[in-house]
C-alpha positions as YAML, in Angstrom:
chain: A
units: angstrom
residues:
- id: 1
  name: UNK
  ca: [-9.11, -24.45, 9.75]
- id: 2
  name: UNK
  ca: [-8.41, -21.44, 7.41]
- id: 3
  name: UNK
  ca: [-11.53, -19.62, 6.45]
- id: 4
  name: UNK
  ca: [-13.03, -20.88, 10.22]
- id: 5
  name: UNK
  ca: [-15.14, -17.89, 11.31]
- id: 6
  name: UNK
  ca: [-16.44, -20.10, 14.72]
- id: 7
  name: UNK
  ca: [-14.97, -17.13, 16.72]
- id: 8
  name: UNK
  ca: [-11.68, -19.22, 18.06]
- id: 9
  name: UNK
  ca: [-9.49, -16.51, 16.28]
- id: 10
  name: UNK
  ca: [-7.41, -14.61, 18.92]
- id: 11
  name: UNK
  ca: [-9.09, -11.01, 20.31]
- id: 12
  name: UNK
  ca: [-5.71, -9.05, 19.51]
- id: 13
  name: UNK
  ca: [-5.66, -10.32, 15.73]
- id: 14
  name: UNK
  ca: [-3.78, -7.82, 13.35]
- id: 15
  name: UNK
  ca: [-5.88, -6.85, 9.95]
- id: 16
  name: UNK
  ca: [-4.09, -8.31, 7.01]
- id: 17
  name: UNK
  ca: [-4.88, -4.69, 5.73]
- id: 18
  name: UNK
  ca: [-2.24, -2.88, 7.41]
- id: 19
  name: UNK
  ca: [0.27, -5.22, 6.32]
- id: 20
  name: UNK
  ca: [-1.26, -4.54, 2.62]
- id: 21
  name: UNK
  ca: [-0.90, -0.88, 3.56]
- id: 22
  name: UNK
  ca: [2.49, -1.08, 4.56]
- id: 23
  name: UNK
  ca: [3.40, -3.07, 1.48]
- id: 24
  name: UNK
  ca: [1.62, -0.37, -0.84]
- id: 25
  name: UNK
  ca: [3.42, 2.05, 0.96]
- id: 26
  name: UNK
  ca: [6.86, 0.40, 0.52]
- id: 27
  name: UNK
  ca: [6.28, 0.16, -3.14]
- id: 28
  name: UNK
  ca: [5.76, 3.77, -3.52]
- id: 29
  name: UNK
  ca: [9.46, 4.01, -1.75]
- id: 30
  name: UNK
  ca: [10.66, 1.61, -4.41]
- id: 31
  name: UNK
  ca: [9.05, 4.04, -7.63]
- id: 32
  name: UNK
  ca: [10.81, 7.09, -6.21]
- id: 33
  name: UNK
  ca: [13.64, 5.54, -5.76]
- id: 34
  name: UNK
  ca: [13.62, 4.46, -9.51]
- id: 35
  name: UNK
  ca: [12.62, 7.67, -10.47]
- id: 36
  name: UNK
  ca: [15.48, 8.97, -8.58]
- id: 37
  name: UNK
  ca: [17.65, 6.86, -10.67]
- id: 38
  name: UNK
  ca: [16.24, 7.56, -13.81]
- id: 39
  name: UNK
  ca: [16.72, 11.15, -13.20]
- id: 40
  name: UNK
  ca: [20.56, 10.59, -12.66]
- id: 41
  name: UNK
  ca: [21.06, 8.56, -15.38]
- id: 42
  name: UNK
  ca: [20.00, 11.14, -17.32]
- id: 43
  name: UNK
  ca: [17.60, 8.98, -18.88]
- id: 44
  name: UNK
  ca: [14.77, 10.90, -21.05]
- id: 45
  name: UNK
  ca: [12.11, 7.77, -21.47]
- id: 46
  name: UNK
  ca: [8.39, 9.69, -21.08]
- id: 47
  name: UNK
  ca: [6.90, 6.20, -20.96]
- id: 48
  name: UNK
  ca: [9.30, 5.15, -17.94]
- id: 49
  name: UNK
  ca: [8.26, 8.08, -15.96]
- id: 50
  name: UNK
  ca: [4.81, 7.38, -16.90]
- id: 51
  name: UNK
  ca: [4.63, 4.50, -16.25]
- id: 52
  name: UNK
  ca: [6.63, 4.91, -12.52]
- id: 53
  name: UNK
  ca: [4.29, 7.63, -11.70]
- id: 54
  name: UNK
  ca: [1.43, 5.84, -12.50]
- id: 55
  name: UNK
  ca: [2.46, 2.67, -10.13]
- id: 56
  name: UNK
  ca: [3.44, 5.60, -6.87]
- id: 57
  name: UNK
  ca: [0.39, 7.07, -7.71]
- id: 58
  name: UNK
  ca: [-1.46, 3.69, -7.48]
- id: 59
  name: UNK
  ca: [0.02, 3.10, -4.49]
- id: 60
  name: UNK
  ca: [-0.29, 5.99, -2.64]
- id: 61
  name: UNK
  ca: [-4.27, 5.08, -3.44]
- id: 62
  name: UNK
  ca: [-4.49, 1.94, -2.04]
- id: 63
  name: UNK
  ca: [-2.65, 2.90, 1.14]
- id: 64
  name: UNK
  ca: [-5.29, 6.08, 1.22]
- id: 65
  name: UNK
  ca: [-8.39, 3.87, 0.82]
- id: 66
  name: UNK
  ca: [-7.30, 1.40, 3.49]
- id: 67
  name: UNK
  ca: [-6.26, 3.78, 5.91]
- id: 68
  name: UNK
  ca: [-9.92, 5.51, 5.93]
- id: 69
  name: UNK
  ca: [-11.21, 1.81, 5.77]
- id: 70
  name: UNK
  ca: [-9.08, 0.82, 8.97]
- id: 71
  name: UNK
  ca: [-9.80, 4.20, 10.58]
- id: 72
  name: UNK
  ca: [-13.58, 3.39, 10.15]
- id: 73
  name: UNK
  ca: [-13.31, -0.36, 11.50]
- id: 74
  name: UNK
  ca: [-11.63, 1.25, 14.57]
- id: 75
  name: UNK
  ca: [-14.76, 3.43, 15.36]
- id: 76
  name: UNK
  ca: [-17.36, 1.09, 14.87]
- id: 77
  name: UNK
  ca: [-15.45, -0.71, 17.79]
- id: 78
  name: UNK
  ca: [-15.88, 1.66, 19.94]
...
């Protein structure tokens, strides 16, 4: 049944995408609010920060690309 393309699957299905793009997005929450700790702590770890950064940054990608990519699958319906 899973992987079934026969065209039973409901019209109004959701794209697993925007739950991937809500999850990216919710992980960029989570790194500034570590960041935000670190920072009141007083902690002074360049490889932490780095390394937080790096996985917001990451995120905020991901949720970027799959907007445009879910934009675009919404013209093409049109």
């Amino acid at each position: 049944m899973w992987g079934d393309r026969t065209g039973r699957e409901p019209a109004n299905a959701r794209s697993p995408l925007a739950m991937r793009r809500v999850t990216s997005l919710i992980g960029v929450a989570l790194s500034l609010f570590a960041m935000a700790l670190l920072v009141a702590m007083g902690e002074d770890n360049v490889w932490a920060y780095a390394v937080i950064v790096a996985l917001a940054v990451g995120g905020l990608t991901d949720a970027y690309v799959i907007g445009r990519h879910l934009h675009s699958e919404r013209r093409q319906r049109r």
